[in-house]
VMD Tcl script that builds the backbone (N, CA, C; Angstrom):
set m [mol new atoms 483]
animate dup $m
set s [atomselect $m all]
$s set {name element resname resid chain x y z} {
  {N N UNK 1 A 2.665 -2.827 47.790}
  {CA C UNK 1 A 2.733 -4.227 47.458}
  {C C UNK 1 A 4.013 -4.468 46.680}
  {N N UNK 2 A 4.944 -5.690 47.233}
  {CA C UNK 2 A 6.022 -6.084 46.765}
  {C C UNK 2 A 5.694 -6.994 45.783}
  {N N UNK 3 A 6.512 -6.948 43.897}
  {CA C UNK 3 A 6.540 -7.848 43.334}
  {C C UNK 3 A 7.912 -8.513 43.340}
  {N N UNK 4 A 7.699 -9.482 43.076}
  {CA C UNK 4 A 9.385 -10.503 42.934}
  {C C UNK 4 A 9.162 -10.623 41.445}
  {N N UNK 5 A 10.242 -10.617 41.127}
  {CA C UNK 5 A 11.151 -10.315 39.857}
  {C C UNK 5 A 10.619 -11.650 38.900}
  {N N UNK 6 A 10.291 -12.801 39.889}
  {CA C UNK 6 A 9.820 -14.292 38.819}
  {C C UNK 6 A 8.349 -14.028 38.596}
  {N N UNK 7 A 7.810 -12.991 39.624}
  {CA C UNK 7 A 6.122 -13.304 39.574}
  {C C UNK 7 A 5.829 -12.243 38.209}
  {N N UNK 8 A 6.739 -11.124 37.383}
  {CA C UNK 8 A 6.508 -10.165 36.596}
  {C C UNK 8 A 6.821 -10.813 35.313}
  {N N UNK 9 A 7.362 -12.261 35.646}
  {CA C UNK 9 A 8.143 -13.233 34.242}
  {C C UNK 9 A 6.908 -13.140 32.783}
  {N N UNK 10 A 5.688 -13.603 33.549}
  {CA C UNK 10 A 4.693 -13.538 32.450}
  {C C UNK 10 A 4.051 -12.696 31.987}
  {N N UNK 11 A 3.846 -11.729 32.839}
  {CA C UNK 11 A 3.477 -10.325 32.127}
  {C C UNK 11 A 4.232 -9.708 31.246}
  {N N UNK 12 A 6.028 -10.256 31.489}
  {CA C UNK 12 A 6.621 -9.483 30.685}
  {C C UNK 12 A 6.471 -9.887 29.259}
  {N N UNK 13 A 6.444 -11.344 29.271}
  {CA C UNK 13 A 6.391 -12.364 27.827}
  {C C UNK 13 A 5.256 -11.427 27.160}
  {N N UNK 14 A 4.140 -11.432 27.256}
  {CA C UNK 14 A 2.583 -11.067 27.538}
  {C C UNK 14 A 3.198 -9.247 26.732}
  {N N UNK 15 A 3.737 -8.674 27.308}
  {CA C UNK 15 A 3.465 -7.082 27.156}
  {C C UNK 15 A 4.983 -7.155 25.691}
  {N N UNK 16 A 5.787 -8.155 25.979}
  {CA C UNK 16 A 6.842 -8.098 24.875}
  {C C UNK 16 A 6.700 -8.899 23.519}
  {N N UNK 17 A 5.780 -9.665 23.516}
  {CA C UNK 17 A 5.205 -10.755 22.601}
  {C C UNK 17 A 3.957 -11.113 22.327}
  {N N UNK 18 A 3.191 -9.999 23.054}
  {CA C UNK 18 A 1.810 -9.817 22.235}
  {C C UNK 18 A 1.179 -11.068 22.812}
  {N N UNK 19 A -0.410 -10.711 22.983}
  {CA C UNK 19 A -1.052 -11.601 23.275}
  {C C UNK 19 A -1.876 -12.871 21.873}
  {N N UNK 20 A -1.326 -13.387 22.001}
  {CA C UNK 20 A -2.505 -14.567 20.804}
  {C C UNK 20 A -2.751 -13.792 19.033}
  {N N UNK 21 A -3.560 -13.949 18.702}
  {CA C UNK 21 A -3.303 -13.898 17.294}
  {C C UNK 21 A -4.010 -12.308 16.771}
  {N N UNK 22 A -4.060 -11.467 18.359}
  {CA C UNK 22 A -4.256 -10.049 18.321}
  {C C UNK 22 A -3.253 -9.545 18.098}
  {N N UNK 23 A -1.767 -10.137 18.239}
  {CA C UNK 23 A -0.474 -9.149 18.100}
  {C C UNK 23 A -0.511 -8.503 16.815}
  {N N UNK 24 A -0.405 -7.391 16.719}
  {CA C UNK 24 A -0.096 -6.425 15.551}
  {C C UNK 24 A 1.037 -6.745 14.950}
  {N N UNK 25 A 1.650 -6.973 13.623}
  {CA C UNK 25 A 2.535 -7.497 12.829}
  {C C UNK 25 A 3.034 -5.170 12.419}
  {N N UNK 26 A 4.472 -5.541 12.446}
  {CA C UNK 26 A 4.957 -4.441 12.743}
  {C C UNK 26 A 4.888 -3.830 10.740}
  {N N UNK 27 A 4.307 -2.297 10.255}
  {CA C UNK 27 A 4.429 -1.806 9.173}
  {C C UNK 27 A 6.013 -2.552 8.632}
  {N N UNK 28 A 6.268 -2.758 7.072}
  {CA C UNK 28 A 6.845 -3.047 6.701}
  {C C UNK 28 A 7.999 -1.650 6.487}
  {N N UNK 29 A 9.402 -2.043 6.819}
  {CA C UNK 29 A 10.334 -1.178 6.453}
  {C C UNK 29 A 10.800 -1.414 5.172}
  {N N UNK 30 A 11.619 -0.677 4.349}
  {CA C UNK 30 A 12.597 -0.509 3.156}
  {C C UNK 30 A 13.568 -2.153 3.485}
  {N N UNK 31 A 13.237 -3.084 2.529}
  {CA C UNK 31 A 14.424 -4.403 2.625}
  {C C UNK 31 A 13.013 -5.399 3.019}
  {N N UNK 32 A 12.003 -4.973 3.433}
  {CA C UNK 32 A 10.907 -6.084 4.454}
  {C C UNK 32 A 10.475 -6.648 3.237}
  {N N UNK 33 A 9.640 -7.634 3.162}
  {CA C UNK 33 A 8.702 -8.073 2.204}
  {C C UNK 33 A 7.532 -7.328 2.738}
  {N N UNK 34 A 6.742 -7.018 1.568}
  {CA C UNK 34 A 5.611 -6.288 2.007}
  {C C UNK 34 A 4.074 -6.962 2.208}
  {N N UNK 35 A 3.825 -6.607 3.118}
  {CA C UNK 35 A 2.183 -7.682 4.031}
  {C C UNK 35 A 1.355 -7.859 2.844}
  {N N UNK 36 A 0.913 -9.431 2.918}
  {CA C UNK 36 A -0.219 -9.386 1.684}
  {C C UNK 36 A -1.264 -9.074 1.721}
  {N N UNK 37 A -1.859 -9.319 1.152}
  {CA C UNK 37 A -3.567 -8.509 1.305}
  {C C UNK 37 A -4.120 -9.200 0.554}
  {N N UNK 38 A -5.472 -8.949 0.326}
  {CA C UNK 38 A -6.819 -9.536 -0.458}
  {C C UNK 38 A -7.683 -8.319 -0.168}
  {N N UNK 39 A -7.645 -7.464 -1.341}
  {CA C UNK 39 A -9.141 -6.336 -1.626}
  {C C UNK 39 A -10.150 -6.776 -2.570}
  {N N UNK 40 A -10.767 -5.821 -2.431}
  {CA C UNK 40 A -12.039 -5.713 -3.404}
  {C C UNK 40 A -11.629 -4.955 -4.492}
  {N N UNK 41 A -11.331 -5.295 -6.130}
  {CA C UNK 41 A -11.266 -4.264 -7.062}
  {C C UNK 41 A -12.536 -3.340 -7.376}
  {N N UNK 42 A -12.091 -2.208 -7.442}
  {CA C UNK 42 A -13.535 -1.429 -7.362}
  {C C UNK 42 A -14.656 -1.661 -8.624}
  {N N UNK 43 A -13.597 -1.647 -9.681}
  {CA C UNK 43 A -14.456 -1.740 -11.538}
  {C C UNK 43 A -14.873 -3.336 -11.565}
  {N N UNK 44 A -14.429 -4.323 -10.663}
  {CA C UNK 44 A -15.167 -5.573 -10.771}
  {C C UNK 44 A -15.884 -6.264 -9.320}
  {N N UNK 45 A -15.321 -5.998 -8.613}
  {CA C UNK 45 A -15.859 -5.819 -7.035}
  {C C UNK 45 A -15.355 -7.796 -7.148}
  {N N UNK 46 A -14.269 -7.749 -7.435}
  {CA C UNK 46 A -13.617 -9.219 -7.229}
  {C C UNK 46 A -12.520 -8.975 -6.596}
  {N N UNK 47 A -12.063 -9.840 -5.810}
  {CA C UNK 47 A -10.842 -10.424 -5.043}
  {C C UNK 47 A -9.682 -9.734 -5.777}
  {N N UNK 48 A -8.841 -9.182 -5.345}
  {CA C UNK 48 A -7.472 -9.218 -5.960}
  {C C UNK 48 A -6.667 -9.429 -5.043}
  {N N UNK 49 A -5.744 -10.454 -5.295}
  {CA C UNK 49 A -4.761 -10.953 -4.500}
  {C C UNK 49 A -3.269 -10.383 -4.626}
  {N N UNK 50 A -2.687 -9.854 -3.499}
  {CA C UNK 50 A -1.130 -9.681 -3.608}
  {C C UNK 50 A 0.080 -10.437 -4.095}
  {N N UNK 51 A -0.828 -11.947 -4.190}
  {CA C UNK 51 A 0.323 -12.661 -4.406}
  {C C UNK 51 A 0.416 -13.057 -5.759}
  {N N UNK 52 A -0.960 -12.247 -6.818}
  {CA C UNK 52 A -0.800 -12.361 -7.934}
  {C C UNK 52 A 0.795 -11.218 -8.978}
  {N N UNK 53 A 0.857 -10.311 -7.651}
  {CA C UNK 53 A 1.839 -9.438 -8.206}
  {C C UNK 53 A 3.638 -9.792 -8.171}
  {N N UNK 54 A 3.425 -11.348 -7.725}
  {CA C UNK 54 A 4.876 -11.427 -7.201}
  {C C UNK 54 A 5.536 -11.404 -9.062}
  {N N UNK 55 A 6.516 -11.675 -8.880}
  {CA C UNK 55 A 7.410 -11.460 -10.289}
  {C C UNK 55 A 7.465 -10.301 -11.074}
  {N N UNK 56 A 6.733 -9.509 -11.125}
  {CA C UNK 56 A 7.055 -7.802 -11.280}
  {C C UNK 56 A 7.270 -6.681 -10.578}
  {N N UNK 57 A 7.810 -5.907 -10.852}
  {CA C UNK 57 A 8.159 -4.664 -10.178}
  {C C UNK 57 A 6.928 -4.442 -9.908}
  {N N UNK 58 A 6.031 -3.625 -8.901}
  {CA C UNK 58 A 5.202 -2.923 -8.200}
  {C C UNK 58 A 5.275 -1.449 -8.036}
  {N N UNK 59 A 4.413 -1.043 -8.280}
  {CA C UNK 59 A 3.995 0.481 -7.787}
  {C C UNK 59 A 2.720 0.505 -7.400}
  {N N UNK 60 A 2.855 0.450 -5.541}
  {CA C UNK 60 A 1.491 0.611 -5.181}
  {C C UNK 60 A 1.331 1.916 -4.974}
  {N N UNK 61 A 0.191 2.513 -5.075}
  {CA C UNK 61 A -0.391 3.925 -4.961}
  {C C UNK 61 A -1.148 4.189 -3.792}
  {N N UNK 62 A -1.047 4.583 -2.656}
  {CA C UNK 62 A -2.240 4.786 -1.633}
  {C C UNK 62 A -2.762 6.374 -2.128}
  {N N UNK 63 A -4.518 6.517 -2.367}
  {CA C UNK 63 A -4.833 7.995 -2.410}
  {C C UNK 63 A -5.813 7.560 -2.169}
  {N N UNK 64 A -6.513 8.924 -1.817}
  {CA C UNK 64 A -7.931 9.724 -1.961}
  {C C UNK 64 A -8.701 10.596 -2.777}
  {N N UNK 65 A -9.874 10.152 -2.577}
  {CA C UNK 65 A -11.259 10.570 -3.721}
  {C C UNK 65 A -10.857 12.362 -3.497}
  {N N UNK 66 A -10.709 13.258 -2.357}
  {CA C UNK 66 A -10.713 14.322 -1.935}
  {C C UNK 66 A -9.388 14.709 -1.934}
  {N N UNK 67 A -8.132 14.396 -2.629}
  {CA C UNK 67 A -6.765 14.832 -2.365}
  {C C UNK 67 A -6.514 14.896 -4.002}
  {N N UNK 68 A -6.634 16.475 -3.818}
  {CA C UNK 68 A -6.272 16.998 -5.363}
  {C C UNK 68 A -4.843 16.606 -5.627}
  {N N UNK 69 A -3.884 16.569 -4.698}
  {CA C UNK 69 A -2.382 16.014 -5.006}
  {C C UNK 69 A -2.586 14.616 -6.066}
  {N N UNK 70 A -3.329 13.978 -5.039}
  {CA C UNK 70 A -3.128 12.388 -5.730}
  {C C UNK 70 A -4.261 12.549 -6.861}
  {N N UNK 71 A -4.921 13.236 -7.221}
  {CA C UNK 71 A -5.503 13.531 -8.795}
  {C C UNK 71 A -5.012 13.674 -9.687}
  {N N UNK 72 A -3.956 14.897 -9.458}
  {CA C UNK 72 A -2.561 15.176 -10.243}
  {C C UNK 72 A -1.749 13.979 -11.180}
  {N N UNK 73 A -1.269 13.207 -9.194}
  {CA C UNK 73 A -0.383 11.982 -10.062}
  {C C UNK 73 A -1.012 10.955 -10.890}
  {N N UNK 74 A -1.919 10.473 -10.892}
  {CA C UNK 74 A -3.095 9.719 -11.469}
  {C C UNK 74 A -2.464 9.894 -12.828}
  {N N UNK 75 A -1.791 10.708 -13.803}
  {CA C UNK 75 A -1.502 10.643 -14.629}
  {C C UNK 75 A -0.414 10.222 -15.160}
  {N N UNK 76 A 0.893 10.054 -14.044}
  {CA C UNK 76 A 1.750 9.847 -14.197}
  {C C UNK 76 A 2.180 8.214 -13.679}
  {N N UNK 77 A 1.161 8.232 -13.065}
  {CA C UNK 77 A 0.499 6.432 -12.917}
  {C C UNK 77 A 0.463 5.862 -14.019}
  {N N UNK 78 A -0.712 6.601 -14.832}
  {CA C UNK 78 A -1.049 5.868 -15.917}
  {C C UNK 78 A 0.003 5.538 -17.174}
  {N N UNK 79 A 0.918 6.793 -17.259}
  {CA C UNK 79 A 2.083 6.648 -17.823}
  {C C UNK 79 A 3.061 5.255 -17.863}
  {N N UNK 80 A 2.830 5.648 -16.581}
  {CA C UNK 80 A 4.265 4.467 -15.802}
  {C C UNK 80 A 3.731 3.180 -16.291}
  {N N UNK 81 A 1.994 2.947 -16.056}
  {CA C UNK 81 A 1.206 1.814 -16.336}
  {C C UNK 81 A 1.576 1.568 -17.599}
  {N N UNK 82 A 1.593 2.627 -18.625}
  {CA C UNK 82 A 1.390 2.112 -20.027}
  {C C UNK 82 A 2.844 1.786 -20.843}
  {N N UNK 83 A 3.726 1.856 -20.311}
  {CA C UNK 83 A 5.212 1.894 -20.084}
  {C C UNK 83 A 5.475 0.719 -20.292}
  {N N UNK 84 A 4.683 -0.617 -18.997}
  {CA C UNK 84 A 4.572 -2.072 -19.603}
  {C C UNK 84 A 6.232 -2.333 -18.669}
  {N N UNK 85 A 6.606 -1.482 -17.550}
  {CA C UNK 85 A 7.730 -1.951 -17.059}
  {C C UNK 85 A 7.686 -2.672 -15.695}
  {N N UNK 86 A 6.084 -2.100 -15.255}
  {CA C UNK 86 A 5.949 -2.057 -13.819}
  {C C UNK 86 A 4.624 -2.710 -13.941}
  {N N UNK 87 A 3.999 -3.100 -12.469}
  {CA C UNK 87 A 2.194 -2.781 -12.410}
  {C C UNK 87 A 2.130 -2.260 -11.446}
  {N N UNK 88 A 1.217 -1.241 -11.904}
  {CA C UNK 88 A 0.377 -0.162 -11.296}
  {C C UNK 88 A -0.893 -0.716 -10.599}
  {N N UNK 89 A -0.615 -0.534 -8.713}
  {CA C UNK 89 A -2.007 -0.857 -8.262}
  {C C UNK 89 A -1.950 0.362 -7.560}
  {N N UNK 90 A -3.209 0.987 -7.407}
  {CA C UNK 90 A -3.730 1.660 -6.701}
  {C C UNK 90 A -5.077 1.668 -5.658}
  {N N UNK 91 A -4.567 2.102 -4.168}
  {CA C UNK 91 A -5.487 1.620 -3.709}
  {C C UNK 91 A -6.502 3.001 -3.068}
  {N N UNK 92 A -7.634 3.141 -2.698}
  {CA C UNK 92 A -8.434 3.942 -2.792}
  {C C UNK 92 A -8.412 4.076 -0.956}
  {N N UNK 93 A -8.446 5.284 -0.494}
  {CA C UNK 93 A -8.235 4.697 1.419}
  {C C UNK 93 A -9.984 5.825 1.855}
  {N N UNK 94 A -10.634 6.336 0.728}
  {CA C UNK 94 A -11.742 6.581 1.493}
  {C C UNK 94 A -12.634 6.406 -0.154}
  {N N UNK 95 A -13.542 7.164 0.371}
  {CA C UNK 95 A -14.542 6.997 -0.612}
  {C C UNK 95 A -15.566 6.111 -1.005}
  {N N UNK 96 A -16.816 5.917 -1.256}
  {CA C UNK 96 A -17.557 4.822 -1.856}
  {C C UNK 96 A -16.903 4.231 -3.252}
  {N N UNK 97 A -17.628 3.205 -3.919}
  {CA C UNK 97 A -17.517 2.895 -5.414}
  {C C UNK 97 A -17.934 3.634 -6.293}
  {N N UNK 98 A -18.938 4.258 -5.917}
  {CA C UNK 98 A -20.058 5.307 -7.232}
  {C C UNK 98 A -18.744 6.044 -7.343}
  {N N UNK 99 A -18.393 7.236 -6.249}
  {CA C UNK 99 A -17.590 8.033 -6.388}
  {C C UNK 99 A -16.157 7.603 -6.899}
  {N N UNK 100 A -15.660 6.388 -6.571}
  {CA C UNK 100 A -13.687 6.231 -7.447}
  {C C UNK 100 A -14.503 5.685 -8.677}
  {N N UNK 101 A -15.357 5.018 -8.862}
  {CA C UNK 101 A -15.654 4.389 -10.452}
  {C C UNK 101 A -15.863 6.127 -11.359}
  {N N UNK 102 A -16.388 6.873 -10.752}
  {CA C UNK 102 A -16.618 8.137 -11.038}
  {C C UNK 102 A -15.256 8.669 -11.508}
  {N N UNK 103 A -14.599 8.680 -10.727}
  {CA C UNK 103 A -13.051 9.061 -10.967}
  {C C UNK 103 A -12.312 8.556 -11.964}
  {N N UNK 104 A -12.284 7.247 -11.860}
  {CA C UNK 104 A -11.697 6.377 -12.444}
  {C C UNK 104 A -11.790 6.250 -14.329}
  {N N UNK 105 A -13.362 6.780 -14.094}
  {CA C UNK 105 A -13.634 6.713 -15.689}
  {C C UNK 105 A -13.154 8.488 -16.150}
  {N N UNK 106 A -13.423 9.082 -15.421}
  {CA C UNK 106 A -12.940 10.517 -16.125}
  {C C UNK 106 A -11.735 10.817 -16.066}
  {N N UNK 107 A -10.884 10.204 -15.390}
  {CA C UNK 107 A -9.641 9.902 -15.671}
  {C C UNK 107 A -9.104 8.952 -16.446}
  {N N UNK 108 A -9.468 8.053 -16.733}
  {CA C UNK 108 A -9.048 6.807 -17.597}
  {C C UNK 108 A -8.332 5.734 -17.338}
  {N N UNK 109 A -7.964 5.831 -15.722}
  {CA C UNK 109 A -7.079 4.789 -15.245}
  {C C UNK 109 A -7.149 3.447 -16.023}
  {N N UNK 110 A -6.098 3.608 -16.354}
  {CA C UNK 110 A -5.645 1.897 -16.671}
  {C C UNK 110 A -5.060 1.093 -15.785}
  {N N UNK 111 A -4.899 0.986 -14.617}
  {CA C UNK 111 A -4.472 -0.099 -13.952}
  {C C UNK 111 A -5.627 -0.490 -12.924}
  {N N UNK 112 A -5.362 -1.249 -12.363}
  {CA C UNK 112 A -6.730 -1.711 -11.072}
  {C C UNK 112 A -6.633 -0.619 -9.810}
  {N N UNK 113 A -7.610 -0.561 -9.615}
  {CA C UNK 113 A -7.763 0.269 -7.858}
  {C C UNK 113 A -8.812 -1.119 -7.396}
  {N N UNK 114 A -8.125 -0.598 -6.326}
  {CA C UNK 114 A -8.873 -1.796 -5.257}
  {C C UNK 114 A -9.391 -0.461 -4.037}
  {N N UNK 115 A -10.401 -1.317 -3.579}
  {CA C UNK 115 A -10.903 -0.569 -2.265}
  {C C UNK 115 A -10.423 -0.825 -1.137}
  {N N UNK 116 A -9.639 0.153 -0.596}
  {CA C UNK 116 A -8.987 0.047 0.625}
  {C C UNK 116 A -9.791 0.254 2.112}
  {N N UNK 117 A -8.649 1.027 2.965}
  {CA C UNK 117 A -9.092 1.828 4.380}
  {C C UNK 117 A -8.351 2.137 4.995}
  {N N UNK 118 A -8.344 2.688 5.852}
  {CA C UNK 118 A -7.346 3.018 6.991}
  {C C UNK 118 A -6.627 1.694 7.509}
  {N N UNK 119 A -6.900 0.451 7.799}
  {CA C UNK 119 A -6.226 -0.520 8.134}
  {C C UNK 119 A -5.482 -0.867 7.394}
  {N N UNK 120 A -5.176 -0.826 5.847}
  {CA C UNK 120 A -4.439 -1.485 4.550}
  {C C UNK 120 A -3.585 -0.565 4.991}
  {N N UNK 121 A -3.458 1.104 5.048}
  {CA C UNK 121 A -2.967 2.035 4.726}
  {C C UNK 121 A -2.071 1.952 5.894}
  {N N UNK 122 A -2.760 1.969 7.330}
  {CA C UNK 122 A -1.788 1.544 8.459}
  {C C UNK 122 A -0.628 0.515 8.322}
  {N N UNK 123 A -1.415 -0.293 8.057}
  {CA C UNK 123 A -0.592 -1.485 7.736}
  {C C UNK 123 A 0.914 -1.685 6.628}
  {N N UNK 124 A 0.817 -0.701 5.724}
  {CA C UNK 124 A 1.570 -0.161 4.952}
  {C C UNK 124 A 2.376 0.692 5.685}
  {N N UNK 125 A 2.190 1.317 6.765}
  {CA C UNK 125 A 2.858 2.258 7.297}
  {C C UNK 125 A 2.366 3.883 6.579}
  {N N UNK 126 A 1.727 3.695 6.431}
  {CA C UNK 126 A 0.908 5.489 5.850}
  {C C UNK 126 A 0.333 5.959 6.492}
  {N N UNK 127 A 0.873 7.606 6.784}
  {CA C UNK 127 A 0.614 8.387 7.245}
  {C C UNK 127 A 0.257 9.825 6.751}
  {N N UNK 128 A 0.208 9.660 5.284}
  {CA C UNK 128 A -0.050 11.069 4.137}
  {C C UNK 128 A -0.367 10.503 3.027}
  {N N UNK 129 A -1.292 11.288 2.266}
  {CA C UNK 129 A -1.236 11.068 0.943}
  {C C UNK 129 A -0.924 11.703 -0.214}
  {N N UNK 130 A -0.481 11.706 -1.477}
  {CA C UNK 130 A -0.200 10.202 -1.835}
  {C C UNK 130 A 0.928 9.336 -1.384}
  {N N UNK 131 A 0.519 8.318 -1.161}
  {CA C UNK 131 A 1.989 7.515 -0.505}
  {C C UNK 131 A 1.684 6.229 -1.459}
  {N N UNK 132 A 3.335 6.277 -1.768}
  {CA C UNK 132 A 3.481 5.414 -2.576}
  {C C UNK 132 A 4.917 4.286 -2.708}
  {N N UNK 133 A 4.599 2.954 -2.723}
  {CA C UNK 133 A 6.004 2.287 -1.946}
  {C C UNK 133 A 6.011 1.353 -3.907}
  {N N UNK 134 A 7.448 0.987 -4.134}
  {CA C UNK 134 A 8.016 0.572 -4.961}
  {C C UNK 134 A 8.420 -1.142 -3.976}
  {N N UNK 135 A 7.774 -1.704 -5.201}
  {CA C UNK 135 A 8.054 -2.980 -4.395}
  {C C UNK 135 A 8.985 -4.209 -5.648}
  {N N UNK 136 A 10.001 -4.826 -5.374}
  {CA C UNK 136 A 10.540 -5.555 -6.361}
  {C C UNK 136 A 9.985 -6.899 -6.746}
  {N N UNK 137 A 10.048 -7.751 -7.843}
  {CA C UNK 137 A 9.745 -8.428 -8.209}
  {C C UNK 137 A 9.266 -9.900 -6.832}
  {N N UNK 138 A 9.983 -9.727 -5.750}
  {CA C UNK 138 A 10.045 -10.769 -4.748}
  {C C UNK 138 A 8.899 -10.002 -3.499}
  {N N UNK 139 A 8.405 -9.056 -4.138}
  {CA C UNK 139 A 7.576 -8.138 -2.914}
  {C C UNK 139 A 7.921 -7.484 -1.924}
  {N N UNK 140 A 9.685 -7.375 -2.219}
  {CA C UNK 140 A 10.374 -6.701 -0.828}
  {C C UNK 140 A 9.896 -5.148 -1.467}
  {N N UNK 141 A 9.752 -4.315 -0.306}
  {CA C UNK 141 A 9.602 -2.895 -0.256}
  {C C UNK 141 A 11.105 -2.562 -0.463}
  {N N UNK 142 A 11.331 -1.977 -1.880}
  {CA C UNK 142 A 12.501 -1.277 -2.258}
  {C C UNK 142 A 12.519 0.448 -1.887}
  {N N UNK 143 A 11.156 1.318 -2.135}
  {CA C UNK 143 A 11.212 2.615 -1.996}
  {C C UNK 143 A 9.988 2.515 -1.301}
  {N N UNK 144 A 9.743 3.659 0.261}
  {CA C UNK 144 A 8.468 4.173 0.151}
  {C C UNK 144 A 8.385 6.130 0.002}
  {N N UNK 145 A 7.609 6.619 -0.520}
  {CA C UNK 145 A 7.455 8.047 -0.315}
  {C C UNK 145 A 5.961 8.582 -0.442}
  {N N UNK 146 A 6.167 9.479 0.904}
  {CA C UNK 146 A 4.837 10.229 0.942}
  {C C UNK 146 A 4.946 11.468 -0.011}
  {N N UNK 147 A 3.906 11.798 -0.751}
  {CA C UNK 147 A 3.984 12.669 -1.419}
  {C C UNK 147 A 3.658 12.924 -2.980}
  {N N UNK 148 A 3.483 13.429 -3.236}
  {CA C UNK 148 A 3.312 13.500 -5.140}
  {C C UNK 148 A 4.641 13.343 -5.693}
  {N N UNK 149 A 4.592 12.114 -6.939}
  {CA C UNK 149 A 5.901 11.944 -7.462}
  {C C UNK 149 A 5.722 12.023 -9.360}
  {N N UNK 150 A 6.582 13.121 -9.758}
  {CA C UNK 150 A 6.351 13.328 -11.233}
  {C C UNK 150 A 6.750 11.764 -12.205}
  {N N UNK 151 A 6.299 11.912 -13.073}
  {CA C UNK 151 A 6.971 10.308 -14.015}
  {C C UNK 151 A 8.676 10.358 -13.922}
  {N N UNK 152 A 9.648 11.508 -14.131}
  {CA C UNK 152 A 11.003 11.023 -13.690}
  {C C UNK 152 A 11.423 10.766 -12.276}
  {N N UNK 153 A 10.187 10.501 -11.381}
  {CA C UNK 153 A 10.607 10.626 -10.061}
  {C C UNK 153 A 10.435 9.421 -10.163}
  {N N UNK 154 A 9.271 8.610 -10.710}
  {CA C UNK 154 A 8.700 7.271 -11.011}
  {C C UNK 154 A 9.552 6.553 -11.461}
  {N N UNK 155 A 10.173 6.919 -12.610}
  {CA C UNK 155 A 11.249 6.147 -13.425}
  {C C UNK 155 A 12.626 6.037 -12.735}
  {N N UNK 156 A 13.043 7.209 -12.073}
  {CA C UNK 156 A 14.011 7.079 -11.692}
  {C C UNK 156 A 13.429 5.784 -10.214}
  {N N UNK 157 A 12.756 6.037 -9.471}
  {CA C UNK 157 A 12.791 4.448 -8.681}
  {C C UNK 157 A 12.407 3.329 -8.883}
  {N N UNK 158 A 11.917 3.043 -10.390}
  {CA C UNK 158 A 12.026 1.838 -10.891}
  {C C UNK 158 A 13.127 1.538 -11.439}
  {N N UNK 159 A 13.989 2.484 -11.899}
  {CA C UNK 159 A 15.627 1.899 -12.554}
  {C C UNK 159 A 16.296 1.554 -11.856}
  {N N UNK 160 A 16.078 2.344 -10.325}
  {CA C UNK 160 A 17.048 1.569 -9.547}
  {C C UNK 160 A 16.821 0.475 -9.021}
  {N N UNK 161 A 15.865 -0.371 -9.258}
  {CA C UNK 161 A 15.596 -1.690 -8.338}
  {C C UNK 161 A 15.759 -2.773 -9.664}
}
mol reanalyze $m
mol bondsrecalc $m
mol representation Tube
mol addrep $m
């Protein structure tokens, strides 16, 4: 079966521009503004909005209840948190509430965790944990890195933005 080149016009629109309000909005790169959101905070099980964070530097945190790495940094979070330069959100990508409120208190976190998932985390572009993106006062994604980052790793990518 022969197609002509005008009859493939709409499929192409269709396969290059996404169908209707299913099109997937592409992970944010380094320079992007970063996608907003609305979670659940875990210690109040209320709304937290992204767009309450505009005008400060950002350090979002993606981890897990089961990733001794991101247990580690949890401390150097809290640091950074108590520092008063940045805000510290962290978002939780498995686990129930019993279990991060569990965490949360034997660690002492001071900043908010919100309850995430695999879709926030996608959506972020994450693919490891801990992953963690530096976002500037306007919500553009200035740094992202997978991986455990010590407090001068922290400091040093908040000085530069």
């Amino acid at each position: 079966m022969m197609f002509h080149r005008s009859s493939l016009l709409p499929f192409s629109f269709v396969f290059l521009f996404g169908c209707g309000s299913d099109a997937q909005v592409p992970p944010p790169e380094v320079g992007d503004v970063a996608p907003a959101f609305t979670l659940k905070q875990v210690a109040t099980q209320e709304d937290f909005d992204s767009e309450s964070l505009k005008g400060s530097i950002v350090v979002l945190n993606f981890w897990g209840v089961t990733c001794p790495v991101c247990m580690k940094e949890i401390g150097e979070l809290k640091e950074i948190q108590s520092a008063g330069k940045v805000k510290v959100v962290g978002i939780a990508i498995d686990g129930d509430a019993d279990k991060i409120t569990k965490i949360m208190e034997a660690k002492g976190i001071n900043y908010p965790i919100l309850a995430g998932g695999e879709e926030i985390f996608t959506r972020f572009d994450g693919y490891s944990i801990p992953y963690t993106l530096v976002l500037d006062k306007s919500m553009v994604v200035r740094k992202k890195v997978s991986g455990r980052l010590e407090k001068a790793d922290f400091e040093k990518l908040i000085d530069e933005i």
